[in-house]
TIGUVEX-559148 format. One record per residue (C-alpha): residue in three letters; x, y, z. Coordinates in steps of 0.5 Angstrom, whole numbers. Layout:
N
ALA; X; Y; Z
...
END
This chain:
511
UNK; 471; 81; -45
UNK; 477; 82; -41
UNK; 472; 85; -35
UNK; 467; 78; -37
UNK; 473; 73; -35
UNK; 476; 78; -29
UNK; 469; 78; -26
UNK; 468; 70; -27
UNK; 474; 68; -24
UNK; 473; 72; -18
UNK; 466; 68; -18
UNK; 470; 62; -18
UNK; 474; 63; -13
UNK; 469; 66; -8
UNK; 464; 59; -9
UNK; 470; 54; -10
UNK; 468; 51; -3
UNK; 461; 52; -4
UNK; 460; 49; -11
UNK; 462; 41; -12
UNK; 466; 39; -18
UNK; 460; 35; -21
UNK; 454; 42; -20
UNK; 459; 46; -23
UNK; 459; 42; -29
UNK; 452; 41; -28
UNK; 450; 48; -29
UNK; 454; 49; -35
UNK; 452; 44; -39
UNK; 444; 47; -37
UNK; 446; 55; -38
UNK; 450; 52; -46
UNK; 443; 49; -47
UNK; 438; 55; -45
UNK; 444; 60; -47
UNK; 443; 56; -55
UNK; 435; 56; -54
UNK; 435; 64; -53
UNK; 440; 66; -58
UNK; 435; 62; -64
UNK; 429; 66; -61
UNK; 434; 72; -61
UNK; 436; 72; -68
UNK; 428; 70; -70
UNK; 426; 76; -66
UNK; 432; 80; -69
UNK; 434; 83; -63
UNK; 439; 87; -62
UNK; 440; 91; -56
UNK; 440; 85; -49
UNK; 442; 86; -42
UNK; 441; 80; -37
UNK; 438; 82; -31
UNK; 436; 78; -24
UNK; 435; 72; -22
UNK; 430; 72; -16
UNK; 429; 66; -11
UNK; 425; 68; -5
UNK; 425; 75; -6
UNK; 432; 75; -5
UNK; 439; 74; -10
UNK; 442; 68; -7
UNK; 450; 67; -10
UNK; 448; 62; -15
UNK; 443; 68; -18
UNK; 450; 71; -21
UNK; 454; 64; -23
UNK; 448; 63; -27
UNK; 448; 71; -30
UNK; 455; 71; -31
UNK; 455; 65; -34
UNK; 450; 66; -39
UNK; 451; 72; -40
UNK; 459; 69; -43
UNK; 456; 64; -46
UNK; 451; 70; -51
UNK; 457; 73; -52
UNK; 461; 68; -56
UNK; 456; 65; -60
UNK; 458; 64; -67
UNK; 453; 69; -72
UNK; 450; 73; -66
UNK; 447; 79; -69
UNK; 446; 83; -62
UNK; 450; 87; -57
UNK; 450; 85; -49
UNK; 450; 90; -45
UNK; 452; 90; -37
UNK; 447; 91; -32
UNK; 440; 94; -34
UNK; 444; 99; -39
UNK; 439; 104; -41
UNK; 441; 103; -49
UNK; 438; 95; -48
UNK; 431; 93; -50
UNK; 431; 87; -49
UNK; 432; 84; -43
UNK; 433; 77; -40
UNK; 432; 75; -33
UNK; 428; 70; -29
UNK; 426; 67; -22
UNK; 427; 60; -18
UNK; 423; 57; -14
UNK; 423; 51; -10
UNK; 418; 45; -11
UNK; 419; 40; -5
UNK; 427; 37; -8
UNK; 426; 41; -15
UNK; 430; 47; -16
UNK; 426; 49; -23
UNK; 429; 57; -25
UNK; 424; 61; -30
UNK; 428; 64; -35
UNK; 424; 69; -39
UNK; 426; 74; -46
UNK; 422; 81; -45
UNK; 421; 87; -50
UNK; 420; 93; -49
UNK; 417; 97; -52
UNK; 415; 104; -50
UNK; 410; 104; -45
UNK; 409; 96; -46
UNK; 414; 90; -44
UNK; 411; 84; -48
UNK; 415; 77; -46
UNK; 417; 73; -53
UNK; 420; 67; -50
UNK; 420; 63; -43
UNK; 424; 57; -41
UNK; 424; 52; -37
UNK; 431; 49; -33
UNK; 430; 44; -27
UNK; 436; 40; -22
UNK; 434; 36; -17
UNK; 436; 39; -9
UNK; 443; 36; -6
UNK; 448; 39; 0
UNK; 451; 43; -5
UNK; 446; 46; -9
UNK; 442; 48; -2
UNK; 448; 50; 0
UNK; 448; 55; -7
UNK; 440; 56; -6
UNK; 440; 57; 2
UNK; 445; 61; 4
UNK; 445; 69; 0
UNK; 449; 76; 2
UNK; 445; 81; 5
UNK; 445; 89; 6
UNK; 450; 87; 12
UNK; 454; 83; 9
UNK; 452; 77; 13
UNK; 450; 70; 11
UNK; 443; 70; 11
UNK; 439; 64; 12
UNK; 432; 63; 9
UNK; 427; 57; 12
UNK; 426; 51; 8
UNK; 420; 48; 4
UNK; 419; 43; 10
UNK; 418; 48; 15
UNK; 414; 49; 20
UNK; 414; 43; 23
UNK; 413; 42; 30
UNK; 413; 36; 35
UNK; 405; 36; 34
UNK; 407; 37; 26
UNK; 414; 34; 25
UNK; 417; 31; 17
UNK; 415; 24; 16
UNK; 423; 21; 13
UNK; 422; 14; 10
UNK; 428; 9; 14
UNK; 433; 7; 8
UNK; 437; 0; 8
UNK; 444; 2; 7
UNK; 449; 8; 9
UNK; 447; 10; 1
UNK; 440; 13; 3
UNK; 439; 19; 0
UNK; 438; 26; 4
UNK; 433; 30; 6
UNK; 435; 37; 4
UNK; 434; 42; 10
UNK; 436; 49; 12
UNK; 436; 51; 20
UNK; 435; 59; 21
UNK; 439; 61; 29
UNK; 435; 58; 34
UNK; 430; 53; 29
UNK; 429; 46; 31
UNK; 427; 41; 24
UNK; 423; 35; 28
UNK; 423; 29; 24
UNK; 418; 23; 25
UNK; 422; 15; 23
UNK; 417; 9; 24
UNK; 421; 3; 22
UNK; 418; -3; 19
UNK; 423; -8; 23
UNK; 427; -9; 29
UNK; 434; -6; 27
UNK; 440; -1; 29
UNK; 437; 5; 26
UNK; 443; 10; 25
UNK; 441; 18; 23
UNK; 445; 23; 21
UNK; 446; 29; 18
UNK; 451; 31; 12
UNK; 454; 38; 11
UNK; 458; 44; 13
UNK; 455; 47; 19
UNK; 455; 45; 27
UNK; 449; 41; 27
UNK; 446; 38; 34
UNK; 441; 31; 34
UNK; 436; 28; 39
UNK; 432; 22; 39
UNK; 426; 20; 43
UNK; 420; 16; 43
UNK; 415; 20; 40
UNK; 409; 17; 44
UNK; 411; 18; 51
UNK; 416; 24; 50
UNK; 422; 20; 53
UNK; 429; 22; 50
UNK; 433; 16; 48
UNK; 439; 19; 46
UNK; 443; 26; 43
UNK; 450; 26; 40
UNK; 454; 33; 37
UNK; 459; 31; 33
UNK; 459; 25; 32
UNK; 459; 24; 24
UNK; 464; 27; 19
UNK; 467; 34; 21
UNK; 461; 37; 26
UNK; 456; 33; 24
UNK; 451; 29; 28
UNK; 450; 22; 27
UNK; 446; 17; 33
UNK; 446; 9; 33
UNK; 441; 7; 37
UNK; 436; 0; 36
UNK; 430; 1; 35
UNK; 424; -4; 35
UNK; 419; -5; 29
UNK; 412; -1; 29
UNK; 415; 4; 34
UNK; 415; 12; 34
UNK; 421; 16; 34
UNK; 422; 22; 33
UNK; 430; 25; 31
UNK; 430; 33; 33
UNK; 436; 37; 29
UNK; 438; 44; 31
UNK; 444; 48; 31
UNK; 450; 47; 37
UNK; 448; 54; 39
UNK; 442; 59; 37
UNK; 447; 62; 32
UNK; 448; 56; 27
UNK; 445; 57; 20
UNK; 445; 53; 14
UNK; 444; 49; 9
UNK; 445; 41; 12
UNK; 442; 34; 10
UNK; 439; 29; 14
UNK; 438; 21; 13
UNK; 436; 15; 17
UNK; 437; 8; 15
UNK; 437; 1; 18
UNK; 442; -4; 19
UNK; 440; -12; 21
UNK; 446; -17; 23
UNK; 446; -23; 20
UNK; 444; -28; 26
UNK; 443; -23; 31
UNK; 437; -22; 35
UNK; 432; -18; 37
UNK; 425; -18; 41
UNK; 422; -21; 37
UNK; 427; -26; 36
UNK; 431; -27; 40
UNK; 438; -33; 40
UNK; 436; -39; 43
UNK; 441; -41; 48
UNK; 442; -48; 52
UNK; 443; -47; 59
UNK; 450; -51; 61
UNK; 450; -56; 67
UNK; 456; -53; 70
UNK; 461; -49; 69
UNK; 465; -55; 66
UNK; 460; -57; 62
UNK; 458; -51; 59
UNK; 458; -47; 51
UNK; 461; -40; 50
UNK; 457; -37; 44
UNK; 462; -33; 40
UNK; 459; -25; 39
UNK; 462; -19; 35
UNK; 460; -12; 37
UNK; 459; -7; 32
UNK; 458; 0; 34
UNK; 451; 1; 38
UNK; 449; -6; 38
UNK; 446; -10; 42
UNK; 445; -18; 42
UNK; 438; -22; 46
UNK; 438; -28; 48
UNK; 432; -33; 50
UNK; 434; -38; 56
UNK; 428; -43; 57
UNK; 431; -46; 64
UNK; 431; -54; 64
UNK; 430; -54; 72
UNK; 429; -49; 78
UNK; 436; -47; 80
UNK; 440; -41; 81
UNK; 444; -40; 75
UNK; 451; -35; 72
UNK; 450; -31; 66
UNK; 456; -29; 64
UNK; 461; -26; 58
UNK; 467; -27; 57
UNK; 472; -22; 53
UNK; 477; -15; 53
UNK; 470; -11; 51
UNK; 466; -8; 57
UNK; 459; -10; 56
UNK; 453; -9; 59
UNK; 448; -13; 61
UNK; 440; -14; 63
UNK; 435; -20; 65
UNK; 428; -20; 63
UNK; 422; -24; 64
UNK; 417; -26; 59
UNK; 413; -19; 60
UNK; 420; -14; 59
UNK; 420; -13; 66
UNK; 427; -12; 68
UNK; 430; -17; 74
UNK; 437; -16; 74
UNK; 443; -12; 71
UNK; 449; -12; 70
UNK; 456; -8; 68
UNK; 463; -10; 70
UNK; 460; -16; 76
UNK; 465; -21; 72
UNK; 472; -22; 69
UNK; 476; -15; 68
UNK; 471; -11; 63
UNK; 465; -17; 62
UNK; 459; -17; 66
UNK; 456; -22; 70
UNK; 449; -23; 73
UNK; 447; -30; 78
UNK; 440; -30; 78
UNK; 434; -36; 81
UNK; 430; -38; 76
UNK; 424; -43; 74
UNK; 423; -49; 70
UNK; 420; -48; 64
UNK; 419; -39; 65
UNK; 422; -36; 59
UNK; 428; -31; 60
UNK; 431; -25; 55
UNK; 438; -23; 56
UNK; 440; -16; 53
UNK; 447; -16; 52
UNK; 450; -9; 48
UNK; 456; -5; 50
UNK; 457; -1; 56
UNK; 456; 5; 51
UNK; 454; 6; 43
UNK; 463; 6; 41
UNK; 464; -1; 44
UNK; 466; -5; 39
UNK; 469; -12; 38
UNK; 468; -19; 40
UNK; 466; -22; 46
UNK; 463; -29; 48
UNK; 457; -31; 52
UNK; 455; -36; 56
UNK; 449; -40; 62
UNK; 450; -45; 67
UNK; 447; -47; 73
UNK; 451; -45; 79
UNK; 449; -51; 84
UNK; 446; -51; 90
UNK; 452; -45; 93
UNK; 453; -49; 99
UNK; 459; -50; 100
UNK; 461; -55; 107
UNK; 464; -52; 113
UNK; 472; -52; 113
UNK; 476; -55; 118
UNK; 477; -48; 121
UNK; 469; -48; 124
UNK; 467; -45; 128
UNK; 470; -38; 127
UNK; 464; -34; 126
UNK; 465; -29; 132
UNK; 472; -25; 134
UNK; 473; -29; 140
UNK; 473; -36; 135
UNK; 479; -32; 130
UNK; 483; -36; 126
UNK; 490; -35; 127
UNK; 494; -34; 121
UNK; 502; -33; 120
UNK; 504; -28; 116
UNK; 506; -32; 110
UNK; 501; -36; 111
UNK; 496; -39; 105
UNK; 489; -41; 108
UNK; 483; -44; 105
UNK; 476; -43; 107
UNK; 469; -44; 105
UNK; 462; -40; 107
UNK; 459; -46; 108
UNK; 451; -41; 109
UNK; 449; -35; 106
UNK; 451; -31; 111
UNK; 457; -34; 114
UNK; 462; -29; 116
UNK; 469; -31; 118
UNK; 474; -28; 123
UNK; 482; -29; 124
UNK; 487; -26; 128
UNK; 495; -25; 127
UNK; 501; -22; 130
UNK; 505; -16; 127
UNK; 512; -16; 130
UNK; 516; -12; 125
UNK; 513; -5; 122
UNK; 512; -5; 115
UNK; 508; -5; 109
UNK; 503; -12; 109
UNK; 498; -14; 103
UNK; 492; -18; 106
UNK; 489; -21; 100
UNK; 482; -26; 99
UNK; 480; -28; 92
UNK; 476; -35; 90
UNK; 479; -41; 89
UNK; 477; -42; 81
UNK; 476; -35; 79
UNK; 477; -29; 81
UNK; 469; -28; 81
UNK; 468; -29; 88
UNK; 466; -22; 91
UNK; 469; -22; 98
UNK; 468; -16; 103
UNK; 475; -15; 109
UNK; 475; -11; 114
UNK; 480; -9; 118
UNK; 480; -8; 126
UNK; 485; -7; 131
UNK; 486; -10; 138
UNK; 480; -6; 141
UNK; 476; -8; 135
UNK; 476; -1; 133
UNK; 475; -1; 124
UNK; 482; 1; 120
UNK; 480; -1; 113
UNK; 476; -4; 109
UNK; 475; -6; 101
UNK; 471; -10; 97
UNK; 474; -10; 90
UNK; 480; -7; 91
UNK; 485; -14; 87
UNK; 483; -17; 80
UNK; 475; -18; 80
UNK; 472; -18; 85
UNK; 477; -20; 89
UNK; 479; -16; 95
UNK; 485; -14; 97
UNK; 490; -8; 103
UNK; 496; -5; 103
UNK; 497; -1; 109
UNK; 503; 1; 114
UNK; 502; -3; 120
UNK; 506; -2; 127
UNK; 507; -8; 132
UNK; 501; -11; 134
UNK; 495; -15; 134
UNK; 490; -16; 129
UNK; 483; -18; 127
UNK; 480; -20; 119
UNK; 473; -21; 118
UNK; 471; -24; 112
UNK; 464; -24; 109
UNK; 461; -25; 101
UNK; 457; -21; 98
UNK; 455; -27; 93
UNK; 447; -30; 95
UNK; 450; -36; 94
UNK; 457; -37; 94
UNK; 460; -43; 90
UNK; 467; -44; 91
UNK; 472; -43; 96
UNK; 477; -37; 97
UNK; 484; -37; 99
UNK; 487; -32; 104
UNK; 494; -29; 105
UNK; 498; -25; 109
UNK; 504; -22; 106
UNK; 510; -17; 109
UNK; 513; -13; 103
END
């Protein structure tokens, strides 16, 4: 009895990180019952001599194969009224024995147990019996993983396998983060593949559960396009990707180990997740151009990791019009046509972080605007809005012309001028005196906004290039700061805006 307790401990001790609270109690519960429906066939058959023998699963003994002996083999040995001795291993004295197979049935784990007894030369089999579990991460775990001869963990191959590209697992998309898994095991250097069709446009997260270093892909299964892989991403070295994905497409997730000698049980899932009031393709957030940057409405947004918003743009009158978002999370944005066609994109053009795309469009010609993070971790608010950005053709100011070097503007160090670019290529030119050596700021930026995007260049007396910047201040303004020795010099100013709509201020300062 001592020996029993000693070796049940150990047990213990060895599968404590395998075995969850809730599958210990599981099995014992299911060993009482088939250790109570034994003990009645044994008393009925009069036996008297028994030892327990194994419990074979895939021409293997896996750890649970022990658990489940040491365990009934305890449970034999106390019952009240038993008339029989219990022998260890296959003693010689025995002619009773119980023993069993496991097999795997899709996501059943249903172990055979059988009373075999023997004769001389016969081995009648008295009694069978039947337990059944349903396959989760532990009991996979338990089932999977196995002690050979070396010593090394040895993995065997899932029901589920082979699958391939050409032949993957069919997983139906859950609703919610509660989605039961799908129970697999990668043997080293195995790839499970794993075929997801969602019935709605949303944002797909797949993922795997368990122990071991897992490593996702996911394609569009149709043209073989890769979408997107994540490592660890999930819980502890799990993978987990959020990608939005559209109704009636083909996508294929792929799951391997980190590297060629990752082996183990896991678990695989993918559910789907629809914001409320979000958009999508196929219905997408109607949005009312404004007339002007004054008369405008800013639509107020919050991003949850891997989301994406879609807008739909029916313009009222042909016109150039800025499409912006405003906020301290970097999005990024794309402009379709009607046909998906992709016509603009956009990451930092705006405030900061924000993006910002201007573009001419047409009356009556519909347009989708794909708003989402600059990557799947971005999260939080931001606003966006549309307007009509009028003509950009500003009038000449009152230091035209200054379009060519020997047209320059003199400027003071100090000094604060307002220009415009009046046509679309307008560029303008300025000279100014340095009469002490030093560190000199030289700085354009718009008059309303920062969102202007000038361009300087910085020449000597001989015309000969020093520096040049384009976004070098906040925005798109630009800025230099460099050590000048006395002398003359020469600006160029020119904008990189199609249509430039508002004027700029240009400053020379000494440090």
């Amino acid at each position: 009895m001592k020996r029993y307790l000693v070796l049940l401990i150990a047990l213990f001790f060895v599968l404590g990180s395998v075995y969850s609270q809730e599958s210990v109690i599981l099995f014992d519960e299911a060993v009482s019952t088939l250790a109570n429906s034994i003990h009645v066939k044994l008393l009925e058959k009069k036996a008297e001599k028994i030892t327990i023998g194994q419990f074979i699963f895939q021409d293997g003994v896996p750890a649970f194969s022990s658990y489940w002996v040491n365990q009934l083999q305890g449970e034999l040995i106390n019952k009240n009224g038993r008339t029989y001795t219990i022998y260890s291993g296959s003693a010689m004295e025995a002619n009773w024995v119980i023993s069993g197979e496991i097999v795997q049935i899709a996501d059943i784990i249903r172990i055979y147990t059988t009373i075999i007894c023997l004769h001389e030369r016969t081995r009648t089999i008295e009694a069978s019996f039947i337990s059944n579990f349903t396959l989760d991460e532990n009991i996979s775990e338990m089932f999977f993983s196995s002690n050979g001869s070396s010593g090394q963990s040895t993995v065997r191959r899932d029901s589920y396998e082979p699958d391939s590209w050409e032949a993957p697992v069919t997983f139906v998309i859950g609703n919610n983060p509660n989605t039961p898994v799908m129970n697999r095991t990668i043997t080293p250097g195995d790839e499970d593949f794993f075929l997801l069709i969602p019935d709605r446009d949303g944002r797909l997260t797949a993922e795997t559960t368990g122990n071991i270093d897992t490593f996702m892909h996911l394609y569009n299964y149709d043209n073989g396009d890769e979408l997107t892989s994540d490592d660890d991403s999930g819980q502890a070295t799990n993978a987990r990707i959020i990608y939005n994905v559209q109704s009636g497409i083909r996508y294929l997730a792929v799951v391997r180990g980190y590297d060629s000698s990752v082996a183990g049980a896991y678990g695989f899932r993918a559910f789907l997740s629809v914001r409320e009031g979000a958009g999508s393709w196929n219905n997408p957030i109607p949005y009312e151009i404004g007339n002007d940057e004054n008369n405008v409405t800013t639509v107020n947004r919050v991003f949850q990791a891997g989301d994406e918003d879609y807008f739909l743009l029916v313009p009222a009158r042909s016109g150039r019009i800025t499409i912006e978002t405003t906020g301290r999370i970097d999005t990024y944005m794309e402009l379709y046509d009607a046909d998906r066609e992709l016509l603009d994109e956009d990451d930092d053009g705006g405030q900061n972080l924000n993006a910002r795309i201007r573009y001419i469009v047409e009356e009556g010609k519909r347009y989708f605007v794909l708003v989402r993070g600059y990557n799947t971790s971005v999260t939080g608010s931001y606003g966006f809005r549309v307007f009509f950005a009028g003509s950009g053709l500003m009038p000449p100011d009152k230091y035209e012309p200054n379009d060519e070097p020997s047209e320059a503007t003199p400027i003071e160090i100090g000094e604060e001028q307002e220009h415009t670019f009046h046509t679309a290529d307008d560029v303008d030119w300025f000279v100014f005196q340095i009469t002490n050596v030093g560190f000199y700021t030289i700085h354009t930026r718009g008059v309303k906004t920062n969102r202007l995007d000038t361009y300087i260049e910085l020449y000597d007396n001989n015309l000969h290039l020093i520096d040049e910047d384009d976004d070098g201040g906040n925005a798109l303004s630009s800025l230099l700061r460099l050590n000048l020795p006395k002398g003359t010099y020469f600006l160029k100013v020119r904008c990189l805006d199609e249509e430039p709509d508002q004027a700029y201020i240009i400053t020379i300062t000494a440090e």
